[in-house]
C-alpha positions as CSV (number, residue, x, y, z in Angstrom):
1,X,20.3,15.1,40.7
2,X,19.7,12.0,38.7
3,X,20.2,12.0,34.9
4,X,16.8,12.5,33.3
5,X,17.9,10.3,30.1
6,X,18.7,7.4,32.4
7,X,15.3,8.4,34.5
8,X,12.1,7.4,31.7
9,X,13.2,3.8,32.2
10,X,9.9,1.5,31.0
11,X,9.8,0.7,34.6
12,X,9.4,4.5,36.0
13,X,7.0,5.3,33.3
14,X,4.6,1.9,34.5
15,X,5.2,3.4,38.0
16,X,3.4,6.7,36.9
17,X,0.7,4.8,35.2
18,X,-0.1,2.3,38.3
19,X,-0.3,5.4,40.6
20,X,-2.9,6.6,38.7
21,X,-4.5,3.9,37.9
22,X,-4.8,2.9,41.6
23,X,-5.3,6.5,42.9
24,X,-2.6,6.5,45.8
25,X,0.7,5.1,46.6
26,X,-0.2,2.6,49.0
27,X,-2.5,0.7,46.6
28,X,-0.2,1.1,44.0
29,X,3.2,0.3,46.1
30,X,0.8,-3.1,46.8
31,X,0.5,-3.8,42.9
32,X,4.3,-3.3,42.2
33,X,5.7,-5.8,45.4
34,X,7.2,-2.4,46.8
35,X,6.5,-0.6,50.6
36,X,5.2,2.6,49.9
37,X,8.3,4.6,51.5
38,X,10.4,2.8,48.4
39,X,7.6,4.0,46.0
40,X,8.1,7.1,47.1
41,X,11.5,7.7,47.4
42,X,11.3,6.4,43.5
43,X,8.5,9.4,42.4
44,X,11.2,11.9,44.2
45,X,13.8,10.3,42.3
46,X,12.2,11.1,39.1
47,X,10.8,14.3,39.7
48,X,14.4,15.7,40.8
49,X,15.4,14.0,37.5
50,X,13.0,15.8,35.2
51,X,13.0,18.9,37.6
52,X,9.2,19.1,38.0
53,X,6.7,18.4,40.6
54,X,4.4,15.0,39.4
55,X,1.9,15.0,41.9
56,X,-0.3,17.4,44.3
57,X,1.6,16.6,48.0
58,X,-1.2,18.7,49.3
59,X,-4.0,15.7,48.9
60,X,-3.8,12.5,50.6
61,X,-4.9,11.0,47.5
62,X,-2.5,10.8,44.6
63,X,-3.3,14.0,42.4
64,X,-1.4,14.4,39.6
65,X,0.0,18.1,38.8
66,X,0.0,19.1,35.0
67,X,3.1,18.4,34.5
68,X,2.1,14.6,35.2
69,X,-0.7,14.5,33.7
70,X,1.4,15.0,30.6
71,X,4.3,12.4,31.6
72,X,1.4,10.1,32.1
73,X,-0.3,10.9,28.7
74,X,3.3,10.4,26.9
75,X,4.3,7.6,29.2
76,X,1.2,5.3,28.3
77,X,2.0,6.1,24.5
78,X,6.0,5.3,25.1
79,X,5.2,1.9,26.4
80,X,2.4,0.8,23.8
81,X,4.9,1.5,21.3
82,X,7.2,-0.1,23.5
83,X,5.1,-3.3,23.5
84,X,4.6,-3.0,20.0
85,X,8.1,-3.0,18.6
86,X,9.4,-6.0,21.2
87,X,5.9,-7.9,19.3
88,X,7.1,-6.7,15.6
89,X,11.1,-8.2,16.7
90,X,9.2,-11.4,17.7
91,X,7.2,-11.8,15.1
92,X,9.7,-10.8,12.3
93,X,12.2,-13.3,13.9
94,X,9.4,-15.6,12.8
95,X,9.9,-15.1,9.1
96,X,7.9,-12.1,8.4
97,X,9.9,-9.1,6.6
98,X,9.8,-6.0,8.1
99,X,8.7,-4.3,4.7
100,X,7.3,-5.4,1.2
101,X,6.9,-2.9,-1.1
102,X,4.5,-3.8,-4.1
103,X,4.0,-2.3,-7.6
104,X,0.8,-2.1,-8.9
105,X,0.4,-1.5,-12.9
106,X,-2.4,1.5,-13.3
107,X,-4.5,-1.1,-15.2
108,X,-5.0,-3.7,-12.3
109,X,-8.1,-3.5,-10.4
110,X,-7.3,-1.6,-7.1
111,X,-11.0,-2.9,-5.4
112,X,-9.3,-6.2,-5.6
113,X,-5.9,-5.1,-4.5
114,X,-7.1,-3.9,-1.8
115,X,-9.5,-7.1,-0.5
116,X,-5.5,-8.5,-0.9
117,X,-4.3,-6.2,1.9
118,X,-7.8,-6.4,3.7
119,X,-6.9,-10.4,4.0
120,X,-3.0,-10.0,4.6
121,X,-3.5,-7.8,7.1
122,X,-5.6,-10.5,9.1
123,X,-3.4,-13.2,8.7
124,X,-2.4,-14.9,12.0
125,X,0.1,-17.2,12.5
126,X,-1.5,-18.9,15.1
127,X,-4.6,-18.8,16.9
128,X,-3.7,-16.9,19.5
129,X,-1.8,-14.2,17.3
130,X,-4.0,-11.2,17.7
131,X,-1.7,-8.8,15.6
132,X,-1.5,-10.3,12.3
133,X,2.0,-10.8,10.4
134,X,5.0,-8.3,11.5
135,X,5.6,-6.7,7.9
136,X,4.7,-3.5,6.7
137,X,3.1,-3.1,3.1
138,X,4.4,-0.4,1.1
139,X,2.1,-0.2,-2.3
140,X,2.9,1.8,-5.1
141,X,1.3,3.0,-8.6
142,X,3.4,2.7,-11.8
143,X,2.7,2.6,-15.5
144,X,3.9,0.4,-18.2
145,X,8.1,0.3,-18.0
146,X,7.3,1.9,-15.1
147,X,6.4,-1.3,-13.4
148,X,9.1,-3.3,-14.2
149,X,12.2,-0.7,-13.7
150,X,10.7,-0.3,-9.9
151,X,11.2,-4.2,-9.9
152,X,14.7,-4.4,-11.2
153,X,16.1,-1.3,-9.8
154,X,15.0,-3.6,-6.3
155,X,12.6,-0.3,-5.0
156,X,9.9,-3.5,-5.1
157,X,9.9,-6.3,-3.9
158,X,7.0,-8.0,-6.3
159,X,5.2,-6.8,-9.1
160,X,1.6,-6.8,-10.6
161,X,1.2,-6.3,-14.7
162,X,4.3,-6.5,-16.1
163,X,4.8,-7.2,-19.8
164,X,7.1,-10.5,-20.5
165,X,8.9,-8.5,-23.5
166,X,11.3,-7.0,-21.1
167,X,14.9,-7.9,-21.1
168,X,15.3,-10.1,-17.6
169,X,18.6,-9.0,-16.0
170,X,18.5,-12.1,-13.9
171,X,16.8,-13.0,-10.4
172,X,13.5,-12.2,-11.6
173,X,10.6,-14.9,-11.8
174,X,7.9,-14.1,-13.7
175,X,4.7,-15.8,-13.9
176,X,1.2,-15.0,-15.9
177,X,-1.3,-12.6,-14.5
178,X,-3.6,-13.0,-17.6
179,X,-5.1,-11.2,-21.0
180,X,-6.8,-7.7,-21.1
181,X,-7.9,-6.4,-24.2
182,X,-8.3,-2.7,-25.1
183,X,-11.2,-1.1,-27.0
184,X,-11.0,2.4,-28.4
185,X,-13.0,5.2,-27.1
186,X,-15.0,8.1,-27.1
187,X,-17.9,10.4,-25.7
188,X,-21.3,10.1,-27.8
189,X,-21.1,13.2,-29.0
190,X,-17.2,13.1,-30.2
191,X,-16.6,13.7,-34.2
192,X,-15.6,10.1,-34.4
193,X,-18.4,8.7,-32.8
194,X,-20.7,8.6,-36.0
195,X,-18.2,7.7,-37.8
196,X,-18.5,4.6,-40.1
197,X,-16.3,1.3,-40.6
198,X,-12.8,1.2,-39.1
199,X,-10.9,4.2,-37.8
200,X,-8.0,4.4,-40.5
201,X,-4.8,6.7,-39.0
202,X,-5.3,9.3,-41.1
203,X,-8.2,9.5,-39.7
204,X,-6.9,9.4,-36.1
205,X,-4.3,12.0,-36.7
206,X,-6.6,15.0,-36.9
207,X,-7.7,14.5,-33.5
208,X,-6.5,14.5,-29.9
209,X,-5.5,11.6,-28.7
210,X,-5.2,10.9,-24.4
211,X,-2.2,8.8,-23.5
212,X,-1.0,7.9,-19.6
213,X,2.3,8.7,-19.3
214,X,5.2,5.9,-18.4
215,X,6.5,6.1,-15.0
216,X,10.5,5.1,-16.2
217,X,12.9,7.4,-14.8
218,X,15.4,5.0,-16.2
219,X,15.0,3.0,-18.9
220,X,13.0,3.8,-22.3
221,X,9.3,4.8,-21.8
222,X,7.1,3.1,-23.5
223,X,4.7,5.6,-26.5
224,X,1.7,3.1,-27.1
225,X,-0.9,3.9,-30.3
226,X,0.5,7.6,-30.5
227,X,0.5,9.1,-33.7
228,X,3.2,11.5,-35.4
229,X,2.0,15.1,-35.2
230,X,-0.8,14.3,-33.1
231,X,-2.1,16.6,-30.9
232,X,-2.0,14.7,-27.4
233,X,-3.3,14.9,-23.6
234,X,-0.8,13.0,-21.1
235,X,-2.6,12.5,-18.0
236,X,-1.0,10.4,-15.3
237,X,-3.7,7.6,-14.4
238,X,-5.9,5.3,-17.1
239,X,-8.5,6.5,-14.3
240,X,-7.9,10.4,-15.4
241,X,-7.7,9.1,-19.0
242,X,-11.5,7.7,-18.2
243,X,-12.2,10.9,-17.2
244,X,-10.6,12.9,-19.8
245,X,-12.6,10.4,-22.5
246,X,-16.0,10.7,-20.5
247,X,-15.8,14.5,-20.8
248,X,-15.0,14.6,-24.5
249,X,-11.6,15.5,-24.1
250,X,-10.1,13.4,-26.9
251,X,-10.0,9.8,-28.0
252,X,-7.7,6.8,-26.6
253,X,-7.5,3.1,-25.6
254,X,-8.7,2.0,-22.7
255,X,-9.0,-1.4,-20.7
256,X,-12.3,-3.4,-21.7
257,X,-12.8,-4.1,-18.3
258,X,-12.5,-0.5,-17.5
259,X,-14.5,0.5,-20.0
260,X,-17.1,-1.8,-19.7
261,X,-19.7,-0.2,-17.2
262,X,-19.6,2.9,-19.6
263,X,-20.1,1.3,-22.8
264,X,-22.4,-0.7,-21.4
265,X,-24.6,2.9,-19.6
266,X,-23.7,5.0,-23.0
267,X,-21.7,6.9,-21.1
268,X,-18.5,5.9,-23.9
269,X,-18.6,4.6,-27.3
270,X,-16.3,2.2,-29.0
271,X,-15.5,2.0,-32.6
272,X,-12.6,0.0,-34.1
273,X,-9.6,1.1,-36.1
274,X,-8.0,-0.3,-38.9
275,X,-4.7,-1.3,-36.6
276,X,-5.5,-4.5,-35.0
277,X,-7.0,-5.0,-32.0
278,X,-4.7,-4.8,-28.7
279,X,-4.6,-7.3,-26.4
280,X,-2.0,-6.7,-23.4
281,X,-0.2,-9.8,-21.8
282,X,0.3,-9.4,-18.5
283,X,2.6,-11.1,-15.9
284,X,3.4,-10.9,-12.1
285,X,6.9,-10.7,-11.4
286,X,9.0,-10.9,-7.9
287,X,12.7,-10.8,-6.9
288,X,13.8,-14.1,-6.5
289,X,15.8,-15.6,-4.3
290,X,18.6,-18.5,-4.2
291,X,16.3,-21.8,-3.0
292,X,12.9,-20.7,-5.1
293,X,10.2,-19.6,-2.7
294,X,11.5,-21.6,0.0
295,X,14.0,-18.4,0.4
296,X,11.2,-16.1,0.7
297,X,9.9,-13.8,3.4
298,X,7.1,-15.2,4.5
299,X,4.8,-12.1,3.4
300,X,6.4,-12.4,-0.4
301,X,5.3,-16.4,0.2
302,X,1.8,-15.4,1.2
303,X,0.9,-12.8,-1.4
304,X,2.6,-16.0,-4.1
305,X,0.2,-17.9,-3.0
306,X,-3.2,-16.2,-3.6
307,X,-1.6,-15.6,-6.8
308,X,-1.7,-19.3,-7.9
309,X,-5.4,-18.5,-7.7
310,X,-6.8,-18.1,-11.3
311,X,-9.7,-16.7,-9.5
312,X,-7.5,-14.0,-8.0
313,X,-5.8,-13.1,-11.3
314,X,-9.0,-12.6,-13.5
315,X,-10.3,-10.6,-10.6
316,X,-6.9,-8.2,-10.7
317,X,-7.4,-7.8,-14.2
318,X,-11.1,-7.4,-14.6
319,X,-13.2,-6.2,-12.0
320,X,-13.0,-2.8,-11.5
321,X,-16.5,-2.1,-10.6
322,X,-18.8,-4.5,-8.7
323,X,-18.6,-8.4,-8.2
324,X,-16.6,-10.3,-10.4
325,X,-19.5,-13.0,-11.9
């Protein structure tokens, strides 16, 4: 009996599907160059392998049993994937990584992240590419220190709102993604919201602040406007720290383009404190590589590139809802 895990060859698998395709073995032995007595000496060969009966032998037409209906089924799934990783080898010969894993900082817009992958994943490398570049996007959230530790610890491969005040361990470019600013907020009908002239800490203290939480594992997590002896909510998004404001769950610094749409429907109210006003720097950063970008996967040299739009950078850092004007 032939050894089954020498019998699925690509070749017997086609076999099955051109059989059924063609509906007996005559048509089919005509499709494949073959006389029909070598097509079906090949069917035997494979059905002794696998121990099962493929087709009905009661029907001059080619009837498949259940048992190939299923080999067929798999068989037509083995050889798409089949075709797909020989494609992904040609194409990643070509300069495409096989994976590149992105950080995003909780504050950049995701709408806009996303139009990114929408247009990466329609890149073709020539006109007659069909399948779009070879690598495989891996995106991830993280929060302040967060951010860049997922960067230098090399679990990304580029990075989007990092803060420039990090130490640089080396091989790490790192290029400006723009300015947000941060207003501080609350629900209409919050204690503070009536309240006039600046927000002094004293009289912050007394009430509960919302704070996202730093994604480090490793290095020191960051504690941004956070008061001693405060009474704080840690939430792990500056979307669920939206939320948490909008439903009068305590008080807290958001985004001004995040904030924006709210303050704007009434939804939110700012007021301003005594501490100045925060304004966050923010950078993209990427793993370098000996050569400058010339060394890079092509994928890494792509997303680069739509970075050198200032277009593209206000839009990461400012429209989170609707068109950017």
């Amino acid at each position: 009996m032939p050894d089954r895990s020498h019998a699925l060859t690509p070749e017997a698998l086609n076999m099955m599907d051109t059989i059924a395709r063609t509906g007996s073995f005559a048509a089919a032995a005509r499709e494949l160059g073959k006389v029909p007595s070598a097509l079906t000496y090949n069917v035997r060969q494979l059905e002794e392998a696998l121990d099962v009966l493929l087709f009905d032998r009661s029907s001059r037409q080619a009837r498949l049993t259940a048992a190939g209906t299923e080999l067929l089924h798999e068989g037509r799934r083995l050889l798409h994937e089949m075709d797909a990783v020989a494609n992904r080898v040609r194409r990643v010969a070509s300069g495409w990584e096989t994976q590149l894993s992105i950080s995003v900082e909780d504050i950049v817009s995701v709408p806009t992240v996303f139009e990114l992958v929408q247009a990466f994943c329609e890149v073709r490398a020539s006109p007659d590419d069909r399948e779009g570049p070879a690598t495989r996007l891996r995106l991830r959230s993280d929060v302040m220190t967060g951010t860049w530790e997922a960067l230098i610890t090399g679990q990304v491969d580029l990075a989007l709102g990092v803060s420039h005040q990090h130490i640089n361990p080396g091989g790490i470019e790192l290029r400006p993604l723009g300015e947000v600013p941060f207003v501080f907020c609350m629900a209409p009908r919050h204690a503070l919201a009536a309240a006039a002239g600046p927000l002094t800490d004293a009289e912050l203290v007394h009430h509960r602040a919302v704070a996202v939480a730093d994604t480090a594992q490793r290095l020191t997590p960051a504690t941004v406007n956070l008061l001693p002896g405060q009474d704080v909510l840690t939430v792990p998004t500056m979307r669920a720290k939206l939320e948490a404001l909008l439903r009068n769950l305590g008080c807290g610094f958001l985004p001004e383009p995040l904030a924006r749409t709210h303050l704007e429907a009434g939804t939110l109210v700012q007021r301003d404190t005594a501490r100045a006003a925060t304004v966050a720097s923010m950078h993209y950063a990427w793993r370098a590589e000996r050569g400058g970008t010339l060394g890079l996967g092509r994928a890494l040299q792509w997303w680069l590139a739509q970075l050198e739009s200032p277009t593209t950078r206000r839009a990461l850092l400012e429209r989170h809802a609707g068109p950017l004007d």
